[in-house]
N, C-alpha and C positions, 0 to 999 in steps of 0.2 A: 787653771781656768775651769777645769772639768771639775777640780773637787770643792770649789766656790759656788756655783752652778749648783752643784748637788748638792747640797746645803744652806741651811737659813743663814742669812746675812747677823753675826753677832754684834750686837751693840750694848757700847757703854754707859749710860746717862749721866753726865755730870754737871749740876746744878744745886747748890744749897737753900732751894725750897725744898721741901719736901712733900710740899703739894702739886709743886709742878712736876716735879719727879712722877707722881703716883700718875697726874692727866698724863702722862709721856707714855706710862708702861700701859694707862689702857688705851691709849690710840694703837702706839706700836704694838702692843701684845694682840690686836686683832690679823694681825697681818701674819700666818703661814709663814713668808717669808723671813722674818726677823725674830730675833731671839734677843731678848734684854739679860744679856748674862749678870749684872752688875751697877750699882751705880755707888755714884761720888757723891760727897758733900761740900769739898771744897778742892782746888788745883791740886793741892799735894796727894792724898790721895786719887785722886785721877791717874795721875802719874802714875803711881804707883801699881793702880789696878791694868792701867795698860801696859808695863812693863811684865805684871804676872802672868793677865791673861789675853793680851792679843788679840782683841777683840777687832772685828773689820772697820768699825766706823764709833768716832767716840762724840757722842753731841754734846758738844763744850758750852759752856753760860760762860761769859765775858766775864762778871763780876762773880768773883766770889772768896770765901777767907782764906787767907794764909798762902795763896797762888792764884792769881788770875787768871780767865782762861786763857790770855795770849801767852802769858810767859808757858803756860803748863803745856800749852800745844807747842809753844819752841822747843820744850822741854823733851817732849813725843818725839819731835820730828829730827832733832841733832842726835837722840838715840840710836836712829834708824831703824824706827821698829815697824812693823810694816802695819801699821794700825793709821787709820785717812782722823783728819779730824772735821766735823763741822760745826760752826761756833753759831749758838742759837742765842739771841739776843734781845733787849725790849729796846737795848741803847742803840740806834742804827746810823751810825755817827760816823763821821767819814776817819776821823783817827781811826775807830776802832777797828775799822775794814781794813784800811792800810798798813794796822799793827799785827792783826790777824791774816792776814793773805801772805804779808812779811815773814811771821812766822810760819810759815807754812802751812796754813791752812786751806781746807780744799774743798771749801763751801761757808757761806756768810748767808742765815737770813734772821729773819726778824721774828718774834716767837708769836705774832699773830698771824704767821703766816698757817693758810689752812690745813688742815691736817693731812687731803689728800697730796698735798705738795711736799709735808713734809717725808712720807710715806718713799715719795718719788725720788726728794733731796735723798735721801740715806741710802737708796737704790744704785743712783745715779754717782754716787760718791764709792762706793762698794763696789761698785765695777770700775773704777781708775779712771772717773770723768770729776769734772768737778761744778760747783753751781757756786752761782752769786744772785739773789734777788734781783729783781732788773729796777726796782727803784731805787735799791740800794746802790747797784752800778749806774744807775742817770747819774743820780749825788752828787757820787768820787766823781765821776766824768765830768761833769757840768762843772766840779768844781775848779780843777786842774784845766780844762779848755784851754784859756789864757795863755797858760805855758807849756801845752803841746807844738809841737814842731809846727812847722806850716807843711800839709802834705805832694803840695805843688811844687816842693826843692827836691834836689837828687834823692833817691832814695838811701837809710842808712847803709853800710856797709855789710851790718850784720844782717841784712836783709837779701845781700848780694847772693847766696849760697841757696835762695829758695828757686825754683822754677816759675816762671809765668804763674802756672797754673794751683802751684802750692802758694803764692803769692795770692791768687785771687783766691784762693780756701779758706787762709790765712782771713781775709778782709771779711767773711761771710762769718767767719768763728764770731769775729770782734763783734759783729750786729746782733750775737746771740744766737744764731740758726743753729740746728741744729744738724747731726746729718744727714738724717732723712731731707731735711727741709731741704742743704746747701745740693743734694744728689738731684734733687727736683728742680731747684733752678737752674743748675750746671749742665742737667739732661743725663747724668751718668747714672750709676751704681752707686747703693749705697755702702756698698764693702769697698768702691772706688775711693768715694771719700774720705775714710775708715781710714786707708792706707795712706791717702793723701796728709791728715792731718796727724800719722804719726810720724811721717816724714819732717812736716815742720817743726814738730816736737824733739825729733831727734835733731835733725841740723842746727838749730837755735838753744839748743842745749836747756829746752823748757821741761818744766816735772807735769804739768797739765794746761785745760786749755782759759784756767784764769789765769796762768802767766802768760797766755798766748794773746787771751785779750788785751789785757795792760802792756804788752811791749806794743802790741797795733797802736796804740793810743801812743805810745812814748815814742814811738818810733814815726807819728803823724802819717802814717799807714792809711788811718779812718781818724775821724773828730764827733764828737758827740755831735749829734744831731745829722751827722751827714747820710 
Protein backbone atom coordinates (compact mmCIF):
# COMPACT_ATOMS: atom_id res chain seq x y z
CA UNK A 1 0.00 0.00 0.00
CA UNK A 2 2.68 2.33 1.18
CA UNK A 3 4.93 1.73 -2.04
CA UNK A 4 1.86 2.20 -4.60
CA UNK A 5 1.14 5.59 -2.70
CA UNK A 6 4.58 6.57 -3.19
CA UNK A 7 4.71 6.24 -6.70
CA UNK A 8 3.00 7.04 -9.95
CA UNK A 9 0.34 4.78 -10.89
CA UNK A 10 2.16 2.79 -14.30
CA UNK A 11 0.11 2.39 -17.24
CA UNK A 12 -0.11 0.40 -20.25
CA UNK A 13 -2.06 1.64 -23.47
CA UNK A 14 -3.28 -0.73 -25.54
CA UNK A 15 -5.18 0.19 -28.66
CA UNK A 16 -4.21 -0.17 -32.39
CA UNK A 17 -4.74 3.59 -33.43
CA UNK A 18 -1.98 5.15 -33.01
CA UNK A 19 -3.57 8.34 -32.95
CA UNK A 20 -5.56 7.48 -30.12
CA UNK A 21 -2.66 6.15 -28.41
CA UNK A 22 -0.75 9.44 -28.83
CA UNK A 23 -4.46 11.72 -27.53
CA UNK A 24 -4.08 8.99 -24.36
CA UNK A 25 -0.31 9.75 -23.49
CA UNK A 26 -1.00 13.53 -23.73
CA UNK A 27 -4.12 13.47 -21.50
CA UNK A 28 -2.55 10.94 -19.15
CA UNK A 29 1.17 12.27 -19.43
CA UNK A 30 -0.24 15.65 -17.68
CA UNK A 31 -1.13 13.95 -14.83
CA UNK A 32 2.13 13.65 -11.98
CA UNK A 33 0.48 10.71 -10.97
CA UNK A 34 0.60 8.21 -13.82
CA UNK A 35 3.33 6.97 -15.89
CA UNK A 36 2.71 5.59 -19.56
CA UNK A 37 5.50 3.03 -19.41
CA UNK A 38 4.40 1.21 -22.60
CA UNK A 39 1.89 0.61 -25.25
CA UNK A 40 0.23 -1.99 -27.44
CA UNK A 41 -0.92 -2.25 -30.95
CA UNK A 42 -2.87 -5.27 -30.79
CA UNK A 43 -4.04 -8.14 -27.82
CA UNK A 44 -0.96 -10.25 -28.10
CA UNK A 45 1.25 -7.89 -27.53
CA UNK A 46 -0.57 -6.49 -24.65
CA UNK A 47 -0.21 -9.61 -23.16
CA UNK A 48 2.86 -9.80 -23.55
CA UNK A 49 3.94 -6.26 -22.46
CA UNK A 50 1.99 -6.99 -19.10
CA UNK A 51 3.54 -10.17 -18.39
CA UNK A 52 7.20 -8.28 -18.72
CA UNK A 53 6.35 -5.23 -17.13
CA UNK A 54 3.52 -5.11 -14.62
CA UNK A 55 2.23 -2.32 -15.23
CA UNK A 56 -0.83 -1.18 -12.38
CA UNK A 57 -3.59 -0.62 -14.86
CA UNK A 58 -3.67 -1.64 -18.69
CA UNK A 59 -6.44 0.47 -20.80
CA UNK A 60 -7.48 -2.21 -23.11
CA UNK A 61 -9.56 -1.33 -26.75
CA UNK A 62 -12.27 -3.99 -27.22
CA UNK A 63 -11.22 -4.47 -30.95
CA UNK A 64 -8.21 -4.98 -31.97
CA UNK A 65 -5.73 -7.58 -34.45
CA UNK A 66 -4.69 -10.86 -33.65
CA UNK A 67 -6.39 -10.77 -29.80
CA UNK A 68 -9.16 -8.93 -28.79
CA UNK A 69 -9.26 -7.03 -25.86
CA UNK A 70 -11.63 -9.55 -23.93
CA UNK A 71 -9.75 -12.57 -24.60
CA UNK A 72 -6.22 -10.63 -23.81
CA UNK A 73 -7.65 -9.37 -20.44
CA UNK A 74 -8.82 -13.13 -19.74
CA UNK A 75 -5.50 -13.66 -20.85
CA UNK A 76 -4.00 -11.10 -17.98
CA UNK A 77 -6.13 -12.20 -15.54
CA UNK A 78 -5.90 -16.42 -15.60
CA UNK A 79 -2.15 -15.37 -15.38
CA UNK A 80 -2.44 -13.90 -12.18
CA UNK A 81 -0.60 -11.11 -12.60
CA UNK A 82 -1.25 -8.47 -10.58
CA UNK A 83 -1.90 -5.94 -13.33
CA UNK A 84 -6.13 -4.35 -13.18
CA UNK A 85 -7.43 -4.04 -16.57
CA UNK A 86 -9.79 -1.24 -18.01
CA UNK A 87 -11.31 -1.76 -21.30
CA UNK A 88 -11.88 1.64 -23.07
CA UNK A 89 -14.32 1.45 -25.92
CA UNK A 90 -16.43 3.38 -28.77
CA UNK A 91 -18.51 -0.17 -28.88
CA UNK A 92 -20.63 0.27 -25.53
CA UNK A 93 -22.60 -2.79 -26.28
CA UNK A 94 -24.07 -4.98 -23.73
CA UNK A 95 -21.99 -8.21 -25.04
CA UNK A 96 -19.12 -6.41 -24.86
CA UNK A 97 -19.57 -5.41 -20.96
CA UNK A 98 -20.55 -8.93 -20.16
CA UNK A 99 -17.56 -10.49 -22.09
CA UNK A 100 -15.29 -7.98 -20.41
CA UNK A 101 -16.44 -7.97 -16.80
CA UNK A 102 -16.47 -12.05 -17.42
CA UNK A 103 -13.22 -11.74 -18.28
CA UNK A 104 -12.20 -9.99 -15.56
CA UNK A 105 -12.12 -6.87 -16.09
CA UNK A 106 -12.15 -4.10 -13.60
CA UNK A 107 -13.51 -1.13 -15.36
CA UNK A 108 -15.70 -0.59 -18.75
CA UNK A 109 -16.20 2.96 -20.33
CA UNK A 110 -16.66 4.37 -23.34
CA UNK A 111 -13.76 6.43 -25.07
CA UNK A 112 -15.90 9.56 -25.14
CA UNK A 113 -15.84 9.46 -21.90
CA UNK A 114 -14.23 12.87 -20.50
CA UNK A 115 -10.80 12.96 -19.78
CA UNK A 116 -11.11 14.14 -16.17
CA UNK A 117 -13.08 10.79 -15.56
CA UNK A 118 -10.85 9.10 -17.33
CA UNK A 119 -7.99 10.34 -15.17
CA UNK A 120 -10.17 9.36 -12.04
CA UNK A 121 -11.19 5.68 -13.87
CA UNK A 122 -7.37 4.57 -13.77
CA UNK A 123 -7.02 6.06 -10.28
CA UNK A 124 -9.79 4.38 -8.93
CA UNK A 125 -8.88 0.95 -10.74
CA UNK A 126 -5.18 1.35 -9.37
CA UNK A 127 -6.21 1.44 -6.02
CA UNK A 128 -8.37 -2.20 -6.15
CA UNK A 129 -11.89 -0.46 -6.84
CA UNK A 130 -13.36 -0.93 -9.76
CA UNK A 131 -15.80 1.44 -12.35
CA UNK A 132 -18.43 0.70 -14.94
CA UNK A 133 -20.01 3.97 -16.73
CA UNK A 134 -23.30 4.40 -15.30
CA UNK A 135 -24.92 4.47 -18.76
CA UNK A 136 -23.24 1.69 -19.55
CA UNK A 137 -24.49 -0.13 -16.33
CA UNK A 138 -28.46 1.29 -16.95
CA UNK A 139 -28.00 -0.76 -20.58
CA UNK A 140 -26.88 -4.19 -19.02
CA UNK A 141 -29.41 -3.48 -16.28
CA UNK A 142 -32.45 -2.33 -18.18
CA UNK A 143 -31.60 -5.11 -20.31
CA UNK A 144 -31.64 -8.20 -18.10
CA UNK A 145 -34.58 -6.55 -15.75
CA UNK A 146 -37.03 -9.14 -17.10
CA UNK A 147 -34.91 -12.00 -15.68
CA UNK A 148 -33.87 -10.77 -12.43
CA UNK A 149 -35.19 -12.37 -9.45
CA UNK A 150 -38.35 -10.80 -7.94
CA UNK A 151 -36.59 -9.09 -4.75
CA UNK A 152 -39.83 -9.49 -2.47
CA UNK A 153 -38.96 -13.58 -2.37
CA UNK A 154 -36.68 -15.02 0.40
CA UNK A 155 -33.58 -13.85 0.04
CA UNK A 156 -30.61 -15.97 -1.75
CA UNK A 157 -28.78 -18.13 0.44
CA UNK A 158 -25.64 -16.87 -0.67
CA UNK A 159 -26.76 -13.72 0.78
CA UNK A 160 -27.52 -15.63 4.11
CA UNK A 161 -23.65 -15.09 5.44
CA UNK A 162 -23.94 -11.15 5.23
CA UNK A 163 -25.23 -8.98 8.36
CA UNK A 164 -28.26 -6.75 8.34
CA UNK A 165 -25.90 -4.04 7.85
CA UNK A 166 -23.33 -5.45 5.25
CA UNK A 167 -26.69 -6.29 3.57
CA UNK A 168 -27.70 -2.83 3.41
CA UNK A 169 -23.83 -1.62 2.13
CA UNK A 170 -24.22 -4.19 -0.19
CA UNK A 171 -27.66 -2.41 -1.62
CA UNK A 172 -25.97 1.21 -1.66
CA UNK A 173 -22.75 -0.38 -3.70
CA UNK A 174 -25.41 -1.74 -6.31
CA UNK A 175 -26.96 2.22 -6.69
CA UNK A 176 -23.35 3.31 -7.36
CA UNK A 177 -22.67 5.37 -4.14
CA UNK A 178 -19.76 5.48 -3.30
CA UNK A 179 -18.14 5.41 0.23
CA UNK A 180 -18.03 8.57 1.15
CA UNK A 181 -21.65 8.86 -0.20
CA UNK A 182 -23.04 5.36 1.47
CA UNK A 183 -21.04 6.77 5.15
CA UNK A 184 -23.13 9.85 4.74
CA UNK A 185 -26.40 8.20 4.37
CA UNK A 186 -25.73 5.51 6.93
CA UNK A 187 -24.46 8.42 9.36
CA UNK A 188 -21.18 6.33 10.12
CA UNK A 189 -17.53 6.55 9.07
CA UNK A 190 -16.10 6.30 6.09
CA UNK A 191 -13.26 3.78 7.12
CA UNK A 192 -16.67 2.14 8.71
CA UNK A 193 -17.85 1.62 5.30
CA UNK A 194 -14.31 0.74 3.90
CA UNK A 195 -14.43 -2.30 6.30
CA UNK A 196 -17.90 -2.99 5.77
CA UNK A 197 -17.65 -3.44 2.05
CA UNK A 198 -14.51 -5.62 2.36
CA UNK A 199 -16.47 -7.78 4.45
CA UNK A 200 -18.95 -8.42 1.83
CA UNK A 201 -16.31 -8.92 -0.70
CA UNK A 202 -14.61 -11.44 1.46
CA UNK A 203 -17.84 -13.45 2.51
CA UNK A 204 -19.31 -13.67 -1.05
CA UNK A 205 -16.12 -14.66 -2.40
CA UNK A 206 -16.29 -11.31 -4.88
CA UNK A 207 -12.67 -9.96 -6.50
CA UNK A 208 -14.46 -6.11 -6.61
CA UNK A 209 -17.34 -4.15 -6.32
CA UNK A 210 -18.50 -4.69 -10.12
CA UNK A 211 -19.00 -8.25 -9.08
CA UNK A 212 -20.72 -7.02 -6.05
CA UNK A 213 -23.06 -4.97 -8.15
CA UNK A 214 -23.99 -7.69 -10.66
CA UNK A 215 -24.63 -10.38 -7.98
CA UNK A 216 -27.24 -7.48 -6.23
CA UNK A 217 -28.93 -7.53 -9.45
CA UNK A 218 -28.81 -11.38 -9.89
CA UNK A 219 -29.35 -12.00 -6.73
CA UNK A 220 -32.82 -9.37 -6.84
CA UNK A 221 -31.21 -7.76 -3.88
CA UNK A 222 -31.96 -4.12 -6.06
CA UNK A 223 -33.66 -3.82 -9.72
CA UNK A 224 -32.90 -1.34 -11.97
CA UNK A 225 -34.68 1.66 -11.42
CA UNK A 226 -35.51 0.93 -7.80
Amino acid sequence: MTDRAARPVRVLLADDQPLLRTGFRMVLGAEEDLDIVAEAGDGVEAVDLSRRLLPDVVLMDIRMPRMDGVTATRAIVDARLPVRVLILTTFDLDEYVVGALRAGASGFLAKDVPAEDLVTAIRTVAAGEAVVAPRILKRLLDRFADVLPDPAAAPPRSLGVLTEREREVLVQVARGLSNAEIAAALSVSETTIKTHVGHVLTKLGLRDRVQAVVLAYETGLVRPGA
